[in-house]
Legacy VTK file of the C-alpha trace (Angstrom):
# vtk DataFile Version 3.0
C-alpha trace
ASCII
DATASET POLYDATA
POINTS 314 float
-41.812 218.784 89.325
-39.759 219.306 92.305
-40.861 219.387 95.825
-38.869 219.389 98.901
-39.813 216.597 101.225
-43.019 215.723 99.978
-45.057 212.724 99.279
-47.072 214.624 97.139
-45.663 216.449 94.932
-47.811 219.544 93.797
-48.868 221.294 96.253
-48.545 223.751 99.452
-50.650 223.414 102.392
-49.549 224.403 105.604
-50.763 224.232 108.915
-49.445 227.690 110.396
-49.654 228.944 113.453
-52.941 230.967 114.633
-50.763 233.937 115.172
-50.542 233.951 111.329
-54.321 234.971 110.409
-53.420 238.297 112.707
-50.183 238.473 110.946
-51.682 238.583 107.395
-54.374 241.134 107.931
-51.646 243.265 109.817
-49.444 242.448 106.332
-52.723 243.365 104.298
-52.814 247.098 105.614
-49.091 247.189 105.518
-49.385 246.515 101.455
-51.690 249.008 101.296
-49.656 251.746 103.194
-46.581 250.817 101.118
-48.272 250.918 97.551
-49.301 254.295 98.855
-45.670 255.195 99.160
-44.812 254.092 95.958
-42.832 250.822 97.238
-42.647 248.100 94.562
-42.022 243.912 95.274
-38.177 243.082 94.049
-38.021 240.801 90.894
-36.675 237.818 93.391
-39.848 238.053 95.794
-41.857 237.726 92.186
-40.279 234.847 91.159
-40.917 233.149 93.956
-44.188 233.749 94.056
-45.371 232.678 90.469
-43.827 230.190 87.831
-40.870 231.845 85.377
-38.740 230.334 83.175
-36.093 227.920 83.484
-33.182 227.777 80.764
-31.021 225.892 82.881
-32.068 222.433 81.805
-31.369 223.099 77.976
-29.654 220.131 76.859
-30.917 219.561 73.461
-31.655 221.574 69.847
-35.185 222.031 71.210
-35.165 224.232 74.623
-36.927 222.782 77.479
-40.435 224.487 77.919
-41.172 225.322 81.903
-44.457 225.930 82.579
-43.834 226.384 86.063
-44.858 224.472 89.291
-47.971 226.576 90.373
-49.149 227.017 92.707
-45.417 226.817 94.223
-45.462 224.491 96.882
-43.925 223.075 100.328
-44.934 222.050 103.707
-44.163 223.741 107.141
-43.921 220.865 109.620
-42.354 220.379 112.573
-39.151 222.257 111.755
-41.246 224.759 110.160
-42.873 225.675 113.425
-40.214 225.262 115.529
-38.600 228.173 113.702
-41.760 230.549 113.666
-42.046 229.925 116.635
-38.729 229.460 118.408
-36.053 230.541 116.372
-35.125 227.198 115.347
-33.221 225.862 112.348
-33.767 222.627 110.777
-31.136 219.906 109.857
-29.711 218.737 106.573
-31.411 216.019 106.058
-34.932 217.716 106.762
-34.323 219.918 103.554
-33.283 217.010 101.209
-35.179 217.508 97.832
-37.655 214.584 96.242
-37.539 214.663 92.429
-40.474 213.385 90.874
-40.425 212.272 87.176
-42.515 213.877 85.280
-42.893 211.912 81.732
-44.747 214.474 80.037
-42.509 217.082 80.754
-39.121 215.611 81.271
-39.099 212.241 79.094
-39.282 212.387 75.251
-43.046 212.845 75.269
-42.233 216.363 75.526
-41.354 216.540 71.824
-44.923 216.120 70.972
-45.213 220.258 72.276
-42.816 220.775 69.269
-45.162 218.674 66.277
-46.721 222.422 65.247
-43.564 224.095 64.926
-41.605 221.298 62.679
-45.031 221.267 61.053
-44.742 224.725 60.210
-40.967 224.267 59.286
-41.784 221.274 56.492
-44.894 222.839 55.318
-43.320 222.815 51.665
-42.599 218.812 52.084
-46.138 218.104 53.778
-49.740 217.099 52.401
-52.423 219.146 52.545
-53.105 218.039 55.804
-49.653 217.579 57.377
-49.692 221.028 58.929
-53.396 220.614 60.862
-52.383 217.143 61.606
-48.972 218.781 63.319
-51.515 221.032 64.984
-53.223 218.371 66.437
-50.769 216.001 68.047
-49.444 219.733 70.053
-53.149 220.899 71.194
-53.418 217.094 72.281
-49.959 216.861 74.018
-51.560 220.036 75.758
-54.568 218.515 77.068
-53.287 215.367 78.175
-50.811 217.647 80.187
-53.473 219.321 81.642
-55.352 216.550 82.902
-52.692 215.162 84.515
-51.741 218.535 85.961
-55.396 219.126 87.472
-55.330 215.224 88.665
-51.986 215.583 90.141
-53.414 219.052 91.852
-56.549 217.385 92.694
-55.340 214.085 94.533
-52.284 216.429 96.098
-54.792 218.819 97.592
-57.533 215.769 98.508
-54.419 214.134 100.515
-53.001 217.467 102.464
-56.671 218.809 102.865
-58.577 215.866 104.050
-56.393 214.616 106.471
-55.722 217.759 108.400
-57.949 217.982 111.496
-56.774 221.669 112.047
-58.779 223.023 109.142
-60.700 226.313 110.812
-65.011 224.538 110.625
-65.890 226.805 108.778
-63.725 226.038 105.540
-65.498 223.903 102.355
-62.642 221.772 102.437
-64.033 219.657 99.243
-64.501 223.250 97.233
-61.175 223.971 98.155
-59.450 220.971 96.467
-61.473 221.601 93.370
-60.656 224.976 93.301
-56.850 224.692 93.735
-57.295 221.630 90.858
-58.833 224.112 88.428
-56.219 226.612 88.866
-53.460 224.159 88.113
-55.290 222.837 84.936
-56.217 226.386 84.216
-52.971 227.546 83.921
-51.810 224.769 82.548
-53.816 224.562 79.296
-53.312 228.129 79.004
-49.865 228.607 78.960
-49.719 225.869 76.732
-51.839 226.476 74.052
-49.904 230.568 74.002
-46.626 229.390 74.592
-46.495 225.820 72.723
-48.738 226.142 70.258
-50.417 229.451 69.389
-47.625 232.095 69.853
-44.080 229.364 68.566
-46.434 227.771 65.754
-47.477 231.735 64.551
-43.863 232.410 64.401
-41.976 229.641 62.552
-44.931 230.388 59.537
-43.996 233.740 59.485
-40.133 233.113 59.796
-40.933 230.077 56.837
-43.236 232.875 54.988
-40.719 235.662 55.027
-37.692 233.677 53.775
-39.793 231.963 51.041
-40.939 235.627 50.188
-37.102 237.014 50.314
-36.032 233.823 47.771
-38.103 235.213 45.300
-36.461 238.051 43.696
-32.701 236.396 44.257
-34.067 233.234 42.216
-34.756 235.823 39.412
-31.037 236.989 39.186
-28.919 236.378 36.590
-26.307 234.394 38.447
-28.126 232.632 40.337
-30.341 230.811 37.473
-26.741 230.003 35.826
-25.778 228.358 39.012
-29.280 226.433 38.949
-28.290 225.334 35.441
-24.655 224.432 35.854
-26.477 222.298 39.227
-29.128 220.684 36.959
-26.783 218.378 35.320
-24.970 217.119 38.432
-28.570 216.211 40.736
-29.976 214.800 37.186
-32.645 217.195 37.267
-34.228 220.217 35.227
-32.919 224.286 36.447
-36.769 224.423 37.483
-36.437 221.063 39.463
-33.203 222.610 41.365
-34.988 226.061 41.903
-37.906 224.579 43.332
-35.734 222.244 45.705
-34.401 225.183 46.725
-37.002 227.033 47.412
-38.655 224.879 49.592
-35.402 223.528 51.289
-33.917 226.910 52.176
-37.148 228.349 54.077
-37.729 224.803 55.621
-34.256 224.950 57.345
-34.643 228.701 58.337
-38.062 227.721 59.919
-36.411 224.718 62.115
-32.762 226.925 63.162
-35.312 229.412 64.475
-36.895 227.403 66.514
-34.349 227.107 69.274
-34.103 230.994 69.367
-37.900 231.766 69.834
-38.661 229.457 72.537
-36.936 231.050 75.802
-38.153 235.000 74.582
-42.213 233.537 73.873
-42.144 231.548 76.960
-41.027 234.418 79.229
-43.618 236.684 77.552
-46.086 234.454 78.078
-45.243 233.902 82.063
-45.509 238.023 82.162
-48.767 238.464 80.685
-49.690 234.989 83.205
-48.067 236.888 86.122
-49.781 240.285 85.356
-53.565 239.245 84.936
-54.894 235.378 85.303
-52.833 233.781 87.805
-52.996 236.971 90.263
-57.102 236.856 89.693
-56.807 233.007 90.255
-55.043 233.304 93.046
-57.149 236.264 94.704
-60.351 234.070 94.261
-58.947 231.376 96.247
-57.285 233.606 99.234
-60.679 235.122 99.312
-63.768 233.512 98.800
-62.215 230.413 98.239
-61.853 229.686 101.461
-57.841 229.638 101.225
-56.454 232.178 103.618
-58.878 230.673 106.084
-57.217 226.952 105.421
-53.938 228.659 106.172
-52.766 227.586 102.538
-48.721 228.468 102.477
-49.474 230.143 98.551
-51.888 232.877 100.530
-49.473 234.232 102.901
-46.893 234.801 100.415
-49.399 237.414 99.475
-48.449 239.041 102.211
-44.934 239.499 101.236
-44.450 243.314 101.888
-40.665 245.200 103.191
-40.499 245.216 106.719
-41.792 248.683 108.447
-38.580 250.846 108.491
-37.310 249.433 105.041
-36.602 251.661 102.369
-38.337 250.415 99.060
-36.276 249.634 96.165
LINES 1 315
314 0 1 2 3 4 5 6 7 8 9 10 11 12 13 14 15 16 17 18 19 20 21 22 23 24 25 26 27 28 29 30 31 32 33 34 35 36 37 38 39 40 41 42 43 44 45 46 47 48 49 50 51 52 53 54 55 56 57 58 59 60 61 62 63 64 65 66 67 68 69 70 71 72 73 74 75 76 77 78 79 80 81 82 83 84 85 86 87 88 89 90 91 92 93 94 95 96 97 98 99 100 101 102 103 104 105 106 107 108 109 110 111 112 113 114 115 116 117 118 119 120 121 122 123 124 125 126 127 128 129 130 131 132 133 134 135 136 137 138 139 140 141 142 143 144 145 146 147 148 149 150 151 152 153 154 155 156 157 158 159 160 161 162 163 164 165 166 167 168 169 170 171 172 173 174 175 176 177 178 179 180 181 182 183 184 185 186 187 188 189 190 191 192 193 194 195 196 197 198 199 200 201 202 203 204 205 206 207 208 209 210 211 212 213 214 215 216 217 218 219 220 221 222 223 224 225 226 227 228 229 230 231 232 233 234 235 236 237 238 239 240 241 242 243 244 245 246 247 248 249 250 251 252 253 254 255 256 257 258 259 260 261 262 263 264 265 266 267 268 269 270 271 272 273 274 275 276 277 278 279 280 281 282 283 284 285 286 287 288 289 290 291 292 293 294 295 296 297 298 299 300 301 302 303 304 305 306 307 308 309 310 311 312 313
């Protein structure tokens, strides 16, 4: 995960400036004026306000999955207020970027997110369990991630939280940092199990499925059983020990080149059915009665994010 200037990497708590409670219900009625007018939020402002994917990183035969960092994070200090509030700009150095390393998303651990899909792939090679066994070592890369996701959230939120005396008295501060922990796991295991296990493993046994099915009727042609025969000789097998290598070679290697090209299209999908219906709710629940707005969280004003009065919409 990366985080600009943090310590703790994770999260976005701000302390803003009182002026900004006044700003956001002022923002509130200005949303509601400008959905009335048929205004829409650009695709930019939407990235930036939950995860998307990343193909940038892509390195390697299997694509980098990016969950996302949410909720998105950094902290307004000094140099944050100073230009609310006075126009100023901070230096170079104050935007320098910490990189934390995450092993579980950028060190070979991440594989383990790909055991259903080459399960899938080498179902013809496999035992009888092989497959659910595949099955397993993803669902558990999955919820290891998203314990350390929710801890990560959890201690993040505990530090930023707890230690800031400007808090308005009347926030739970404690239900707060559970609150923004479950969210992070939340969406975590979620995306997870659609994009790394459910949706990628449901595809590579179709893709496997289909091309087995398609072998069929060309391993019934003519030709191609007096290739098998004139092959039989050379591997020191039978024509029915060459057709069935073939058939479960061909549809084993179809399975694993797919994989590669399904990865970047399911995760995407999955981020716009995330972005369209849990992560909104989520994120409503704690702007509202989770106390959020109130704590001046950085992830509630971006609600806010409506044009400017006198700005034609998009």
């Amino acid at each position: 995960m990366h985080v600009a200037g943090l310590e703790c990497p994770g999260c976005s708590f701000v302390t803003q400036l009182p002026a900004k409670r006044l700003q956001r219900r002022k923002c509130s009625s200005q949303a509601v004026e400008s959905s009335k007018q048929g205004s829409h939020r650009s695709a930019d402002c939407d990235k930036d306000r939950y995860p998307h994917e990343d193909s940038s990183q892509d390195d390697d035969f299997f694509p980098r999955r990016d969950p996302g960092s949410f909720p998105a994070v950094k902290v307004s200090g000094f140099w944050g207020k100073a230009k609310d509030k006075l126009g100023f700009t901070a230096p170079a150095e104050a935007d320098s970027t910490a990189v934390e390393f995450d092993p579980l998303r950028d060190g070979p651990l991440r594989y383990l997110g790909y055991a259903n899909e080459c399960g899938e792939a080498f179902a013809a090679w496999l035992p009888p369990l092989g497959v659910p066994l595949s099955y397993a070592i993803a669902i558990s890369y999955v919820l290891v991630d998203t314990f350390d996701k929710g801890q990560r959230a959890f201690k993040c939120a505990e530090t930023e939280l707890g230690s800031r005396a400007s808090l308005h008295p009347e926030v739970n501060t404690n239900r707060l940092i559970r609150l923004l922990s479950f969210e992070r796991a939340m969406d975590t295991v979620v995306w997870q199990l659609l994009a790394s296990v459910i949706c990628p493993g449901y595809t590579i046994h179709t893709v496997v499925a289909l091309a087995h099915a398609g072998l069929i009727p060309l391993e019934h042609q003519q030709a191609v059983q007096q290739a098998f025969q004139q092959c039989a000789p050379l591997l020191s097998a039978t024509p029915d020990s060459v057709t069935a290598l073939v058939d479960k070679s061909l549809p084993t290697m179809i399975g694993l080149g797919a994989i590669p090209f399904i990865v970047h299209p399911i995760d995407n999908g999955i981020h716009y059915l995330m972005n369209s219906s849990l992560r909104p709710a989520m994120r409503k629940y704690i702007c509202g009665p989770g106390q959020g707005n109130l704590a001046d969280l950085d992830m509630c004003e971006e609600e806010c994010n409506v044009p400017e009065e006198g700005q034609a919409s998009a």
